[in-house]
N, CA, C and O atoms as CSV, one atom per row, in Angstrom:
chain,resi,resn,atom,element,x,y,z
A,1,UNK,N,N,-33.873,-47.203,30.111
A,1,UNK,CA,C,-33.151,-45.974,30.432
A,1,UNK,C,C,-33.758,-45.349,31.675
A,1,UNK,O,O,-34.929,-45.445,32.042
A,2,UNK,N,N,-33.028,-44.865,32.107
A,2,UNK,CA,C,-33.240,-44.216,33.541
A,2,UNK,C,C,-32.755,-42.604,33.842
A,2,UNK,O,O,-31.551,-42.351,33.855
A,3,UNK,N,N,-33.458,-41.856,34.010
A,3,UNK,CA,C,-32.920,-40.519,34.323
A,3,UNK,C,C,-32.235,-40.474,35.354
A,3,UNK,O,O,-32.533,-40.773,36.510
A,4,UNK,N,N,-30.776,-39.876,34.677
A,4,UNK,CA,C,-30.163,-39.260,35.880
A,4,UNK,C,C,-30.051,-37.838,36.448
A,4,UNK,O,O,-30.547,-37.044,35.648
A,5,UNK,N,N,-29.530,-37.182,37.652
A,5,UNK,CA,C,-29.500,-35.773,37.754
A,5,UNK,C,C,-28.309,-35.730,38.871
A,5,UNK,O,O,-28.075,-36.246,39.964
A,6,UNK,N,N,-27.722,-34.857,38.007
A,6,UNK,CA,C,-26.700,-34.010,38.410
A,6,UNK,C,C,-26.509,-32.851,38.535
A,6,UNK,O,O,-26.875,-32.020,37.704
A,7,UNK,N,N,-25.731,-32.512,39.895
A,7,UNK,CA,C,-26.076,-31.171,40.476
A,7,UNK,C,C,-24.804,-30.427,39.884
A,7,UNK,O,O,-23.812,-31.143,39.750
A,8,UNK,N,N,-24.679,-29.013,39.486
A,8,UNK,CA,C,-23.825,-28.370,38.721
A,8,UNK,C,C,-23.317,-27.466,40.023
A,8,UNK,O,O,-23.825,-27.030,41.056
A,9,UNK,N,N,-21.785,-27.433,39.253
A,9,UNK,CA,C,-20.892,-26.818,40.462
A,9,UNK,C,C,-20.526,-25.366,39.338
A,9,UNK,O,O,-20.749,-25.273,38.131
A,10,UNK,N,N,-20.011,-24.544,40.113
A,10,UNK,CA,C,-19.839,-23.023,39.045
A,10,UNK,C,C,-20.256,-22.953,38.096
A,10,UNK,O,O,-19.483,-22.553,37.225
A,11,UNK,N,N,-21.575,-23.257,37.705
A,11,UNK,CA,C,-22.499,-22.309,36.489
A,11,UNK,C,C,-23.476,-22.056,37.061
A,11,UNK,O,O,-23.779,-22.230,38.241
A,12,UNK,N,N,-24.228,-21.456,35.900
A,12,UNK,CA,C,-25.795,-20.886,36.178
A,12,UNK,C,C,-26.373,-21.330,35.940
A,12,UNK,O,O,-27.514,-20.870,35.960
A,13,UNK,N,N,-26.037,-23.118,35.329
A,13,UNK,CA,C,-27.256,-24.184,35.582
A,13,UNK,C,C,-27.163,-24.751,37.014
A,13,UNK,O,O,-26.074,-24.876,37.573
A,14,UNK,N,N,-28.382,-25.104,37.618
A,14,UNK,CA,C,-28.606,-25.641,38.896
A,14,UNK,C,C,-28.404,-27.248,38.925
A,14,UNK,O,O,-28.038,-27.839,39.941
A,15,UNK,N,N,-28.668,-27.852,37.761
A,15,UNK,CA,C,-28.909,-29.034,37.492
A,15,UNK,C,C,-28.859,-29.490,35.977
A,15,UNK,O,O,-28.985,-28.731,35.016
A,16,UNK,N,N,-28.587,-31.296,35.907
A,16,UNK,CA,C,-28.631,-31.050,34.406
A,16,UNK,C,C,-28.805,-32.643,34.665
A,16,UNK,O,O,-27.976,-33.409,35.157
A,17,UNK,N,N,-30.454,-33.004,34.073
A,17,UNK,CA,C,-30.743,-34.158,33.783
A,17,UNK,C,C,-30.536,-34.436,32.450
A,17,UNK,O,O,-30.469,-33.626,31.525
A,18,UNK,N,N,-30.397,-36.179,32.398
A,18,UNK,CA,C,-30.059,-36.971,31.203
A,18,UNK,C,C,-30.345,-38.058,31.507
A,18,UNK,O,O,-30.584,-38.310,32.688
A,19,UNK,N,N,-30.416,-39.172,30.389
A,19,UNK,CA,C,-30.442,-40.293,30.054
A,19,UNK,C,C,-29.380,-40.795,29.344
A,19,UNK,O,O,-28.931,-40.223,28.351
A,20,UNK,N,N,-28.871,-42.001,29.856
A,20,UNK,CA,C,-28.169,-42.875,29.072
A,20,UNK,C,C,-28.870,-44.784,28.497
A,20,UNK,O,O,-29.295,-45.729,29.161
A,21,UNK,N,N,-28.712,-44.624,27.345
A,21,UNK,CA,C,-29.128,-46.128,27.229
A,21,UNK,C,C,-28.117,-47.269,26.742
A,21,UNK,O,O,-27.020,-46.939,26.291
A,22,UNK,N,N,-28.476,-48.562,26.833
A,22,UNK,CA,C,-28.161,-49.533,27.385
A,22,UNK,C,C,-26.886,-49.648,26.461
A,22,UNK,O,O,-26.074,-50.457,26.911
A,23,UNK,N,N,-26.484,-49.003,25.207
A,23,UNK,CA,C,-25.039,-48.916,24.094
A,23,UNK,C,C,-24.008,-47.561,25.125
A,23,UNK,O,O,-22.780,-47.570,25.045
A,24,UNK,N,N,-24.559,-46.783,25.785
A,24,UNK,CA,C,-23.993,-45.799,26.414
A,24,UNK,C,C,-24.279,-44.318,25.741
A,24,UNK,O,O,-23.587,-43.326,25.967
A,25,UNK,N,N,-25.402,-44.357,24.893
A,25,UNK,CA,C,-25.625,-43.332,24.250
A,25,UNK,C,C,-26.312,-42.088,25.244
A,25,UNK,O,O,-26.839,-42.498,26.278
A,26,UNK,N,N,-26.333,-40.870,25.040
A,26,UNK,CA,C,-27.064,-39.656,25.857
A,26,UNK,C,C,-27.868,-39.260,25.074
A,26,UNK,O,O,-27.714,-38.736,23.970
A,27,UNK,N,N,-29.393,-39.683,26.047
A,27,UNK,CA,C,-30.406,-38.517,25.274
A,27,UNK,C,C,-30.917,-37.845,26.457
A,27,UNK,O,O,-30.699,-38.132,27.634
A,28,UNK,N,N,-31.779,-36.710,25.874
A,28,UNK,CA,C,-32.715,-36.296,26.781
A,28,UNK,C,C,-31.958,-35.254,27.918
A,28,UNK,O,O,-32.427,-35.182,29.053
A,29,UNK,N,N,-30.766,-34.463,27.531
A,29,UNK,CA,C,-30.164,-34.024,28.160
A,29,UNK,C,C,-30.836,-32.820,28.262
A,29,UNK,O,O,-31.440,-32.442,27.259
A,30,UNK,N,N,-30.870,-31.927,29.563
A,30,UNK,CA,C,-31.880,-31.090,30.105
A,30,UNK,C,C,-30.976,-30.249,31.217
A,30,UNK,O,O,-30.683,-30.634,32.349
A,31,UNK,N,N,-30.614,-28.988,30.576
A,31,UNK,CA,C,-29.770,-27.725,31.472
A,31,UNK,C,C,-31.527,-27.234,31.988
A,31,UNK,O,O,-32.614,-27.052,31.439
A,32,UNK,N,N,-30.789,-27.168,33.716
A,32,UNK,CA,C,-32.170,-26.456,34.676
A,32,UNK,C,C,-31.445,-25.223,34.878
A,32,UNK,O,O,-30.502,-25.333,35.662
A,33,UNK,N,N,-31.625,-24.129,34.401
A,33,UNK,CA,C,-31.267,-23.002,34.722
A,33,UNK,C,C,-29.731,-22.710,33.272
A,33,UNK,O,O,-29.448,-23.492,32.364
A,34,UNK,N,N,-29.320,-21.876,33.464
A,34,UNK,CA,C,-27.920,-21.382,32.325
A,34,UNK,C,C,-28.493,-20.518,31.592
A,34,UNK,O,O,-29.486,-19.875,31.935
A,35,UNK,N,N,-27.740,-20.402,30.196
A,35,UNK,CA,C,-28.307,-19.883,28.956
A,35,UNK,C,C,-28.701,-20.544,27.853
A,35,UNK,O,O,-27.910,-21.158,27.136
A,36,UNK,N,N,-30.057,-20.456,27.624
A,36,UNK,CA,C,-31.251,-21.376,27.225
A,36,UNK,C,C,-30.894,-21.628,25.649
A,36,UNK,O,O,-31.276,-22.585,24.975
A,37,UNK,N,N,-30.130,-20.618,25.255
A,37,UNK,CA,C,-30.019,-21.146,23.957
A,37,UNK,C,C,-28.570,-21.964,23.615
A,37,UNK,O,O,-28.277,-22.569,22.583
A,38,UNK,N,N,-27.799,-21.774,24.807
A,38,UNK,CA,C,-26.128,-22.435,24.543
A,38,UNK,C,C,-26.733,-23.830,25.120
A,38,UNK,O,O,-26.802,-24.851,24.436
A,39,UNK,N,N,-27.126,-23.744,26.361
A,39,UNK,CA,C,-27.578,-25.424,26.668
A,39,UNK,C,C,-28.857,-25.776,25.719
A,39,UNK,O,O,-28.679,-26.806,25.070
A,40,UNK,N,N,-29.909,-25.233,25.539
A,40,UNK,CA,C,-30.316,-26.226,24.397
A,40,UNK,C,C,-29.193,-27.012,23.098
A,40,UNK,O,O,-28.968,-28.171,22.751
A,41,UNK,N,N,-28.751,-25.779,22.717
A,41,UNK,CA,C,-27.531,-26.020,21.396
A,41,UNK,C,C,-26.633,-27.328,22.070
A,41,UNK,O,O,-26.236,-28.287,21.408
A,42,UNK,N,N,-26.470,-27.186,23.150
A,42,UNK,CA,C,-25.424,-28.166,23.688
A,42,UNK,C,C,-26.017,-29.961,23.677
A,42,UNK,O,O,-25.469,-31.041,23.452
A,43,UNK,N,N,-27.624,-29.452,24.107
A,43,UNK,CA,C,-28.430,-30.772,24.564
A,43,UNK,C,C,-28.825,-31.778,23.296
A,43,UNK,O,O,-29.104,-32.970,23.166
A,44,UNK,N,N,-28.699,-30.704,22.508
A,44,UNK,CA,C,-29.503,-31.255,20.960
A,44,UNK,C,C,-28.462,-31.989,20.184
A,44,UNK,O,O,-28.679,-32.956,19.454
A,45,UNK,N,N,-26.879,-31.220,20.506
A,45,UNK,CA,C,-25.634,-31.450,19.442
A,45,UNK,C,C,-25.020,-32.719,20.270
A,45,UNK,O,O,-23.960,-32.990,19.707
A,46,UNK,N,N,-25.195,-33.462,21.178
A,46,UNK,CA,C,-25.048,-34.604,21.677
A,46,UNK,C,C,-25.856,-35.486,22.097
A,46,UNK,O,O,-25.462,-36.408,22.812
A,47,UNK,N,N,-27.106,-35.353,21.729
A,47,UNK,CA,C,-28.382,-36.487,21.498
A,47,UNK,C,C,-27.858,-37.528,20.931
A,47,UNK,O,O,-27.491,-37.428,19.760
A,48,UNK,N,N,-27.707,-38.768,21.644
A,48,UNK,CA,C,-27.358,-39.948,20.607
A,48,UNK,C,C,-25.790,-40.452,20.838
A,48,UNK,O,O,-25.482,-41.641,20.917
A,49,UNK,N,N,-24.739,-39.209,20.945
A,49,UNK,CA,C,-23.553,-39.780,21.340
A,49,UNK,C,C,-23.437,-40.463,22.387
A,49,UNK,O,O,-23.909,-40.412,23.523
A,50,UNK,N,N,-22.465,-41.366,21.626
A,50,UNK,CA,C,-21.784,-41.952,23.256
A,50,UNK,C,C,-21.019,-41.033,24.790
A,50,UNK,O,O,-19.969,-40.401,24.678
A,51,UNK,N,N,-21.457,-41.095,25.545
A,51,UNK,CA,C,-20.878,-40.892,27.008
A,51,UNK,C,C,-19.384,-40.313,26.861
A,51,UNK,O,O,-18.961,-39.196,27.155
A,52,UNK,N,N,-18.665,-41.512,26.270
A,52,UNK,CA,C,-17.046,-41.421,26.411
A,52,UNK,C,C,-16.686,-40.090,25.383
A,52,UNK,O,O,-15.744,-39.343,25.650
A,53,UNK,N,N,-17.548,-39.889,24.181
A,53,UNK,CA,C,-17.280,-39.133,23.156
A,53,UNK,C,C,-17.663,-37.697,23.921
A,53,UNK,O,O,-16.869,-36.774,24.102
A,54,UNK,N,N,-18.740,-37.717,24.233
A,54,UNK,CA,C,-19.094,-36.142,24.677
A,54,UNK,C,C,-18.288,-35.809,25.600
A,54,UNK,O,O,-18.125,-34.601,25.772
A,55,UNK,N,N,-17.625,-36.670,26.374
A,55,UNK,CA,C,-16.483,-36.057,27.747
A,55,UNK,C,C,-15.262,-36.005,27.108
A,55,UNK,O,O,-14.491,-35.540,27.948
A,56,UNK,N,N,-14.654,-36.227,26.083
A,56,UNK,CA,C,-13.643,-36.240,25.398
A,56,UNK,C,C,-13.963,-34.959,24.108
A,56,UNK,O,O,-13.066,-34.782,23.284
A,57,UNK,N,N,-15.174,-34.169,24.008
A,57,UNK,CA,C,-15.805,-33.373,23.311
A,57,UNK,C,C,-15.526,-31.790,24.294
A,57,UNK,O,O,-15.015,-30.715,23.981
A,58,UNK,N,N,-16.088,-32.261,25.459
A,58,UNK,CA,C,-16.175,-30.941,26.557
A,58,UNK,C,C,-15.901,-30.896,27.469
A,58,UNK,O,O,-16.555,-30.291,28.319
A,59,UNK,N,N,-14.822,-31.510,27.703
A,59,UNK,CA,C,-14.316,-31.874,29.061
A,59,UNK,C,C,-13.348,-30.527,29.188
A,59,UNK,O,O,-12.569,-30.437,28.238
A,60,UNK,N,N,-13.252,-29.563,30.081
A,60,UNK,CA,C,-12.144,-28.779,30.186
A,60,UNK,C,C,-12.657,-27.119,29.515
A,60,UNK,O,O,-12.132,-26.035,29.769
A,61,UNK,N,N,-13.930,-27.421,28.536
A,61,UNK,CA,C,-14.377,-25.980,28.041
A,61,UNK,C,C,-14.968,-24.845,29.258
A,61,UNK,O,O,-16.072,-25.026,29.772
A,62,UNK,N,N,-14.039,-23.602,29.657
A,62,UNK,CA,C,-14.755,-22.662,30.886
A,62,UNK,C,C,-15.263,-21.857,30.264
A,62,UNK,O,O,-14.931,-21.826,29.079
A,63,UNK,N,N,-16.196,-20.934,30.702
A,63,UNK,CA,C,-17.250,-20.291,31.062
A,63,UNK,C,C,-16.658,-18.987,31.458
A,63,UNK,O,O,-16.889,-18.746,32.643
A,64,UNK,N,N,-16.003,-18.111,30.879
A,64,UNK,CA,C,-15.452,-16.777,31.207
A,64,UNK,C,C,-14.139,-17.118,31.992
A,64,UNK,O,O,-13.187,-17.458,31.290
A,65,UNK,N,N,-13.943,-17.072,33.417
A,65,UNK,CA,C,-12.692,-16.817,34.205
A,65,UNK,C,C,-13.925,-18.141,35.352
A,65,UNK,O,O,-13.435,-18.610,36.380
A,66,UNK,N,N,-14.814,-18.375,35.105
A,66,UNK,CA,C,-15.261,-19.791,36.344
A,66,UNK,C,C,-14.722,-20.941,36.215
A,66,UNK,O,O,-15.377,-21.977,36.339
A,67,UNK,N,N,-13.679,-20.921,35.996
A,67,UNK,CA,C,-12.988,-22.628,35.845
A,67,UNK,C,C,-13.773,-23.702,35.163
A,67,UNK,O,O,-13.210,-24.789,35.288
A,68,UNK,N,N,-14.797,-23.755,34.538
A,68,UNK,CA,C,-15.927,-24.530,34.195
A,68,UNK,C,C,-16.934,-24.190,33.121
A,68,UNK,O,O,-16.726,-23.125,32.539
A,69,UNK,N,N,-17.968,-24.885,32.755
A,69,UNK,CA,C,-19.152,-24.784,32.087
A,69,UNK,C,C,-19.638,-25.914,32.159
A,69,UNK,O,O,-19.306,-27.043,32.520
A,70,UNK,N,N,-21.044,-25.058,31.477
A,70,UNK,CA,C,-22.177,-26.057,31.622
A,70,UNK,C,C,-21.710,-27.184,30.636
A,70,UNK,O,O,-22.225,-28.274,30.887
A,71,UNK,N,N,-21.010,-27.168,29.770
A,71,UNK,CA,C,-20.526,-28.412,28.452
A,71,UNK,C,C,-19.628,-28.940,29.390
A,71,UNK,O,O,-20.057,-30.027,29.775
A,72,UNK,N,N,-18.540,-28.633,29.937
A,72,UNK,CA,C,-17.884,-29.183,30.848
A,72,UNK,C,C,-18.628,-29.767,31.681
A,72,UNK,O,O,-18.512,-30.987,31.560
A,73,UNK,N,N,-19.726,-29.308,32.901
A,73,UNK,CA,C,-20.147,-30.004,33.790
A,73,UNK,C,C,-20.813,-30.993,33.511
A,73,UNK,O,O,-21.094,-31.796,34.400
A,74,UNK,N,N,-21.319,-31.222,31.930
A,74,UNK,CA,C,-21.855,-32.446,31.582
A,74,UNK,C,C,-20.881,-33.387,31.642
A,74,UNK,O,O,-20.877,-34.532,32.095
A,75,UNK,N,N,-19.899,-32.595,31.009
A,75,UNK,CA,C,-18.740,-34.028,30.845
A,75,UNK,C,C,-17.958,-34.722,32.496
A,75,UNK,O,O,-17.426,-35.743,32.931
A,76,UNK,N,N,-18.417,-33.164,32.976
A,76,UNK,CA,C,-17.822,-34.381,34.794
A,76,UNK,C,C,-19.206,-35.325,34.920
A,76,UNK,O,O,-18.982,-36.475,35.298
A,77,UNK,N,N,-20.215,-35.079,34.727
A,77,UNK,CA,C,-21.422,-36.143,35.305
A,77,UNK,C,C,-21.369,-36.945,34.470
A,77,UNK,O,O,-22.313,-37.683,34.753
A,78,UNK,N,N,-20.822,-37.404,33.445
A,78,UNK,CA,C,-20.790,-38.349,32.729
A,78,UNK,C,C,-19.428,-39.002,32.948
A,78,UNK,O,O,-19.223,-40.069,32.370
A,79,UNK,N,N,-18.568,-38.527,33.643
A,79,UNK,CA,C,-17.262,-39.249,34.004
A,79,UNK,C,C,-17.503,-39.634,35.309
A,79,UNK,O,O,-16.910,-40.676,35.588
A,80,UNK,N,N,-18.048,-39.246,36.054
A,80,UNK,CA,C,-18.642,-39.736,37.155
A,80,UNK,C,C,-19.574,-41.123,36.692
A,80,UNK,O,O,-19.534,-42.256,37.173
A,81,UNK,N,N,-20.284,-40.673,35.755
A,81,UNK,CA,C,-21.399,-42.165,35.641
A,81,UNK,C,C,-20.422,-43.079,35.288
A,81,UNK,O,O,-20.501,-44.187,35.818
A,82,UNK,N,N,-19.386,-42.835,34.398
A,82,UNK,CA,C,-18.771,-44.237,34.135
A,82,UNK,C,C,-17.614,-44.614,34.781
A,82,UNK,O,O,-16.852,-45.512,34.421
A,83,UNK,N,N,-17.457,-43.581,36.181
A,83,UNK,CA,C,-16.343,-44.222,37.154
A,83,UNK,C,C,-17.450,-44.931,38.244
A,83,UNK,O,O,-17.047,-45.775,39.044
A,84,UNK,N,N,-18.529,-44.615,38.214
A,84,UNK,CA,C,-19.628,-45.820,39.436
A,84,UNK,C,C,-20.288,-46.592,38.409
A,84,UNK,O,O,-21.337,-47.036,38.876
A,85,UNK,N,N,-20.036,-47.109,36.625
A,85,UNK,CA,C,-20.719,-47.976,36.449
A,85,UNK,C,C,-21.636,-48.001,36.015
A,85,UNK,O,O,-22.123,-49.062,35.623
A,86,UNK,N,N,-22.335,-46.679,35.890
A,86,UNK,CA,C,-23.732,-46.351,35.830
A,86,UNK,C,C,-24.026,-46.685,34.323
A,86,UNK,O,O,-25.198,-46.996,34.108
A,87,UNK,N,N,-22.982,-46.679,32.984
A,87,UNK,CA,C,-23.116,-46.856,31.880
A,87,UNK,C,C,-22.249,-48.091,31.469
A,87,UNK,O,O,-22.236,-48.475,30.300
């Protein structure tokens, strides 16, 4: 497994590292900046899922009137990893 990092677009996380391993599972998911107790809650409640499941989980959830969130922006960096392959 290899850490990845992805840079967050409209939230108040800056960044949000993770790991995927070699079945496509996510661990180790890590909000740099947001609200510490929604992204922990977020990081912990998809430990272990598959990739495809968590973007089909939070794909589309916003964040007040910002078009987005941090559960969402996981799910674009993880649709990103599996449109280059990465999983």
């Amino acid at each position: 497994m290899s850490q990845r990092t992805f840079a967050t677009c409209g939230t108040c996380s800056k960044f949000i590292n993770f790991e995927i391993d070699d079945n496509g599972c996510l661990h180790n998911v890590q909000f740099v900046g947001g609200c510490q107790g929604n992204t922990t809650g977020v990081a912990r409640l998809v430990e272990g899922m598959k990739a495809e499941e968590v973007v089909c989980r939070l794909r589309g959830i916003q964040c007040g009137h910002k078009g987005t969130s941090c559960p969402d922006q996981l799910a674009q960096a993880l649709e990103k990893e599996l449109a280059e392959g990465g999983i």
